[in-house]
N, C-alpha and C positions, 0 to 999 in steps of 0.2 A: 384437557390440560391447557393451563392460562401460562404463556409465560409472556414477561415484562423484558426488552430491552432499553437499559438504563446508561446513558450517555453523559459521563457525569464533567467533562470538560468543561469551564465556564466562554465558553463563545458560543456565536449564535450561527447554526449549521446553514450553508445553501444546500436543500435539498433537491436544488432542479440538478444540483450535481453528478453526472452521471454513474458514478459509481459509488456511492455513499451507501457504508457497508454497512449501519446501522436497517436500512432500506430494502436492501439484496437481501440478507439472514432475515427479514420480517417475510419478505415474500414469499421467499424459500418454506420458510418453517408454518408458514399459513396453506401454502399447499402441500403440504404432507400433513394439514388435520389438526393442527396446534395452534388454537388460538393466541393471536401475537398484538402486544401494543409496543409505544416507542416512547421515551421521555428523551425530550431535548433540552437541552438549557433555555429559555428563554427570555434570559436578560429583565430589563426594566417594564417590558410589555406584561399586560392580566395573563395571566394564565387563561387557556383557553384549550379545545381541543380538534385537531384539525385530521377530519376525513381523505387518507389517500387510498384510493383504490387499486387492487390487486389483478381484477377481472373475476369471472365468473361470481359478479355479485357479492364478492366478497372484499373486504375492506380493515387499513387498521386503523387503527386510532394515534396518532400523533400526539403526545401530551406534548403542551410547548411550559413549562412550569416557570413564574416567576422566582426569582432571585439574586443572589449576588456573586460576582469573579473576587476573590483572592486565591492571586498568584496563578491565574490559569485552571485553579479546582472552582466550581460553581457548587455554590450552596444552594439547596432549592427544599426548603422544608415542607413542603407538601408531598413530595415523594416516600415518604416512609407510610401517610397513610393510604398514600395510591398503591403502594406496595403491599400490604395485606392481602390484597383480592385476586393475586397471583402466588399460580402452585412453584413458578421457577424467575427469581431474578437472575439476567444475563448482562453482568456488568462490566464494565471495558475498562480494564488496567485496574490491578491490585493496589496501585498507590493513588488513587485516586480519592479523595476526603468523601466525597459521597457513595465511591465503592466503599470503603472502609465502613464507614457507618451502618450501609444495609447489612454487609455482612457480619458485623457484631448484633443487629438486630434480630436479623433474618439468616442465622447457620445455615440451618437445616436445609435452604431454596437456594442457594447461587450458585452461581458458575460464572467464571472469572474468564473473560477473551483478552490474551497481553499481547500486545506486541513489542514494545523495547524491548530490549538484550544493553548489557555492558560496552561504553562507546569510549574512546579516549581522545578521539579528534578535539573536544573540545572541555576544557577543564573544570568552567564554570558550570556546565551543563552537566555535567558527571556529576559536582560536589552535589548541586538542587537532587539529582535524580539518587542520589548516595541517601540525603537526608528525608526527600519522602519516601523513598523505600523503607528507612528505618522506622519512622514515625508512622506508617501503615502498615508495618508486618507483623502479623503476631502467629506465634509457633502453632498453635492450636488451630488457627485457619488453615495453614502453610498441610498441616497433617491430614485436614479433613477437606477443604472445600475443593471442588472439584476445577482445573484450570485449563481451556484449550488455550494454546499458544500459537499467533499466527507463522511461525517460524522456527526452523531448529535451532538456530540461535538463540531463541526469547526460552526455547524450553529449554538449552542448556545452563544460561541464566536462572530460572527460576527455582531447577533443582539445584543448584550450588546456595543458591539464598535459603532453601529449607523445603521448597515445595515438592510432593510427593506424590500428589494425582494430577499429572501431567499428560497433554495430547496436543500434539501438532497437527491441527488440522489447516493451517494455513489461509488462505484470504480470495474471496471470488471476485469472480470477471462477470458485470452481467454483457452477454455476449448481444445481447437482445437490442439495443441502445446503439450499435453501430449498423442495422440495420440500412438506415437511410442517414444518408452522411453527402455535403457538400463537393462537386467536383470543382477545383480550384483551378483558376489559372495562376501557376505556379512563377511563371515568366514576371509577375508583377512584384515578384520578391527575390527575382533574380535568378531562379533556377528554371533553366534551360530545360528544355525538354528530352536534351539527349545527355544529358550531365549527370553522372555518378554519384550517389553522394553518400557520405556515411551519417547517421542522425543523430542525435541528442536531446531529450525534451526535460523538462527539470528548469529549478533553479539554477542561475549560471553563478558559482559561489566556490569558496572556499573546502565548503563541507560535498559537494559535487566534484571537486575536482578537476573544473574544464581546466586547468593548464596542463593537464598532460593529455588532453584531448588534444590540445593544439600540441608537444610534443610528440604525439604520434603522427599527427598529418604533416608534420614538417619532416618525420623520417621518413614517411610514404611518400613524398616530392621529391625527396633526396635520390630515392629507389625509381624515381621514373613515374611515381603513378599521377595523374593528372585527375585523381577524385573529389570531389570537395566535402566541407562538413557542413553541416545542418547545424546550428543550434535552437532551441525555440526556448525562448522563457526569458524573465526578466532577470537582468546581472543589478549584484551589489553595486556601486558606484566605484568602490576602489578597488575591486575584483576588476571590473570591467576597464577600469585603467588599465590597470595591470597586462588584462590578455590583450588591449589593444595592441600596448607595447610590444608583447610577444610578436601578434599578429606583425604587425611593422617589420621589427627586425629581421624576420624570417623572411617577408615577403609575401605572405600570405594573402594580403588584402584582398585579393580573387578566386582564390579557394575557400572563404569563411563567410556563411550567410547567416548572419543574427535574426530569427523573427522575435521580436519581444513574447505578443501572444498569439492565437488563436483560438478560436471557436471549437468546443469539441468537436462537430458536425465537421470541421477540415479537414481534424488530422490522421483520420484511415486514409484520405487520398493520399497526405506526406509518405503514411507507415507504406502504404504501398509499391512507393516509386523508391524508396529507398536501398538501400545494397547491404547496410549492415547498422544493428544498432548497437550503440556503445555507451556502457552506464558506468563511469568510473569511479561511485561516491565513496566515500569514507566510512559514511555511516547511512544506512538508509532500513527503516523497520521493515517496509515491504517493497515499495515501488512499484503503484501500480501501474506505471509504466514499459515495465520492464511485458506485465500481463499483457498489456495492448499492445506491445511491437512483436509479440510470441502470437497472437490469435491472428497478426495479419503476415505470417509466417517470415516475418524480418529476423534473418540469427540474427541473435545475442549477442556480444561476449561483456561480459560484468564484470565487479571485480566482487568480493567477496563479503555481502551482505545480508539480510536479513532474507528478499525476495529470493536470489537468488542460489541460497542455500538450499531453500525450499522448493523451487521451479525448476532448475536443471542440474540436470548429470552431464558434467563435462563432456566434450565432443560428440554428443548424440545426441539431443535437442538444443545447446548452446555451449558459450564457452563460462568458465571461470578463472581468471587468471591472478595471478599480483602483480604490483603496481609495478613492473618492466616491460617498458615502451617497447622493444624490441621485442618480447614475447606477444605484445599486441599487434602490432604489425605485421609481424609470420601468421599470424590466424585470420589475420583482415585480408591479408593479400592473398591466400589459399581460397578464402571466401570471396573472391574478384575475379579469379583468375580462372575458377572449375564450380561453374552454374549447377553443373546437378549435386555438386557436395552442399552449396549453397541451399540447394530448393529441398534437399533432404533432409538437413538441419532444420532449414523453417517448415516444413510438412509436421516432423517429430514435435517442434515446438507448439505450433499450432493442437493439435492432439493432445499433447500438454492440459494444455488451457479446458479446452472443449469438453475434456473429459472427467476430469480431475481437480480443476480451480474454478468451475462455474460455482455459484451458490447456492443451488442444489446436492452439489457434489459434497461441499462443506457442512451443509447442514444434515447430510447421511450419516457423517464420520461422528458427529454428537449426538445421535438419538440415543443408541445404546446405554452412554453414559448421563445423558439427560435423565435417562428415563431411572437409573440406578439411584437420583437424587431424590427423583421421588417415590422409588419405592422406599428406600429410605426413612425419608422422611415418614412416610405413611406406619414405617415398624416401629417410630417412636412413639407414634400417637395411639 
């Protein structure tokens, strides 16, 4: 069996990225015996095709295809005839102009990986995702083509729009990549070696939510707790007004460490030292973040998103809450206060990941019905 992973976004992928799941699902699906390649968008550069190896002698093939971005879909018209000489296209997001295409050409071979679900945080971004859903959905795919969804949200979504062969198999961890990671000295960013802290990694923004991150550490100061926060990432400019102001008012200026970025290789030591991880977005598909503070057994507590629905069962590998400061802060302070509830929840978490979110685990959960596309296929011909 040949199958094609087709990446129809028009931007151009870093692949040294450590967890780029176009990557993982190649790996995965090549050591269980399935021959795997990859189309990436590749912008104004020749098409060409680039050798990434897997081990044991085996290898995929990279298509990097020339073409052009409108509005974020990549057109790359050499992929339809790269696409014949595979038994299965595996193409990412239903609204996508080059998913849409293959699948009107190529029925009979696809399977569709979504991760959006229905978002209202942001209006503009709803109407755009309103109009290419409608402009790439057609009822007759919706009935037939087969869809895992990274998320139960993305599948509850899908089936309200018409779709009918639906699977959440959700989104891996490769765990392999944190292997050898950077021991930091932390002190040079301000955090103390004996200092508490609760973490944050993400964009710092509006759709993220850190102002009620800082409303929770100002009721956990209120409460007596002397813990600090973590943030790592880069803030909007008037976002980051914004919480500085927070910061100010409250007093915080010594409880709150900004690191802009870092290095993949740093932040298992951050995930390590940290006390509790805290993901309050609005809207978020997966959050592979939420993946890497669960494998280095940091609880959780989230609020109610796309990863999250999919990764944990409240109070037994993490938390889930809604947006009440006060409900966050009873479960942070439980989780400060009694170390083995703490180390039990991240043990479950960890387990999580390991067993169930690696990309091996994911690419189990699709063979069955991979394999049902091409016998399929195979009873038409």
């Amino acid at each position: 069996m040949k199958l094609l992973i087709v990446r129809g976004y028009g931007n151009i992928m870093n692949i040294q990225n450590y967890n780029t799941q176009e990557l993982g699902l190649a790996k995965a699906f090549v050591s269980r015996g399935i021959d795997t390649d990859i189309v990436f968008y590749g912008g104004n550069q020749e098409t060409h095709i680039q050798k990434w190896s897997v081990g044991d002698g085996k290898d995929i093939h990279i298509h990097w295809l020339k073409g052009k971005e409108y509005f974020k879909h990549g057109v790359m018209p050499e992929v339809y005839a790269l696409a014949e000489n595979y038994d299965i296209l595996w193409l990412n997001e239903f609204n996508q102009y080059t998913s849409f295409e293959l699948t009107k050409k190529y029925p009979d071979k696809v399977c569709i990986y979504h991760g959006p679900y229905e978002q209202n945080y942001n209006l503009p971004r709803k109407i755009v995702n309103k109009i290419t859903s409608t402009l790439f959905f057609r009822k007759k795919f919706a009935e037939s083509v087969q869809v895992f969804s990274k998320s139960r949200l993305a599948e509850e979504y899908l089936r309200k729009i018409g779709f009918q062969k639906v699977k959440t198999i959700g989104v891996g961890l490769d765990s392999d990549r944190f292997d050898h990671y950077e021991d930091v000295d932390w002190s040079k960013f301000g955090i103390a070696e004996n200092d508490r802290y609760l973490l944050y990694v993400g964009t710092i923004d509006q759709r993220r939510n850190t102002l009620f991150l800082l409303d929770i550490l100002k009721k956990l100061h209120e409460r007596g707790s002397a813990v600090k926060l973590v943030l790592v990432g880069k803030a909007n400019t008037d976002y980051r007004t914004e919480c500085e102001k927070i910061i100010s008012e409250n007093h915080l200026q010594n409880a709150v460490i900004h690191i802009e970025s870092l290095n993949q290789n740093q932040l298992p030591s951050l995930y390590k030292k940290a006390e509790v991880f805290l993901f309050p977005t609005k809207y978020d598909i997966f959050g592979m973040v939420l993946m890497e503070a669960m494998l280095f057994e940091v609880p959780v507590v989230s609020s109610y998103n796309g990863g999250s629905s999919t990764l944990i069962t409240h109070q037994e590998n993490g938390f889930i809450c809604q947006e009440n400061a006060d409900e966050w802060v009873n479960i942070i302070e439980k989780l400060l206060q009694d170390k083995d509830y703490a180390d039990r929840i991240g043990k479950l978490a960890k387990n999580t990941i390991l067993e169930d979110f690696n990309w091996g685990a994911i690419a189990e959960k699709t063979f069955p019905l991979i394999k049902g596309v091409v016998d399929g296929k195979k009873s038409k011909n």
